[in-house]
matplotlib code that plots the C-alpha trace (Angstrom):
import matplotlib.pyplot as plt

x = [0.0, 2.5, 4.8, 1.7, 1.0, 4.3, 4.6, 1.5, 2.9, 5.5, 3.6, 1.3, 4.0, 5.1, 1.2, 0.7, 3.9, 2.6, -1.0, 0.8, 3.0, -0.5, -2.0, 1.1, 1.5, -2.4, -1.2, 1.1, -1.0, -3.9, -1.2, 0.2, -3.6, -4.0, -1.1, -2.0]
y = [0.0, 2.4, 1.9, 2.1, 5.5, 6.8, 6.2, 8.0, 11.3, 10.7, 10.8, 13.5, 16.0, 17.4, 18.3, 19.5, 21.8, 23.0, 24.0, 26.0, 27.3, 28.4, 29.5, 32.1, 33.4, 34.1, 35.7, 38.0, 39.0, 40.1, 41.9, 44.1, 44.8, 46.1, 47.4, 49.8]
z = [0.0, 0.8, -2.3, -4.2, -2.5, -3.0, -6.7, -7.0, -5.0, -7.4, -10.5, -9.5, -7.8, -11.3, -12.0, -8.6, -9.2, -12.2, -10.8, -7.9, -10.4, -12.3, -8.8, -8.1, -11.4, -11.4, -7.7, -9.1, -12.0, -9.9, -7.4, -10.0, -10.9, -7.8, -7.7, -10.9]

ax = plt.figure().add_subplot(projection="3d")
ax.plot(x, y, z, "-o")
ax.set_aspect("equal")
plt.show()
């Protein structure tokens, strides 16, 4: 079960880093918005 698990995390963390990535740079758009 826990190898199973872990391979998943594995598979999934370069997706999960991508949708932060997508959540921040949506961050820092709406910032400088405010910003202006």
């Amino acid at each position: 079960m826990r190898s199973l698990t872990e391979a998943r995390i594995k598979k999934n963390k370069p997706t999960i880093k991508r949708r932060v990535r997508k959540k921040v740079e949506i961050k820092i758009v709406v910032f400088t918005i405010v910003r202006i």
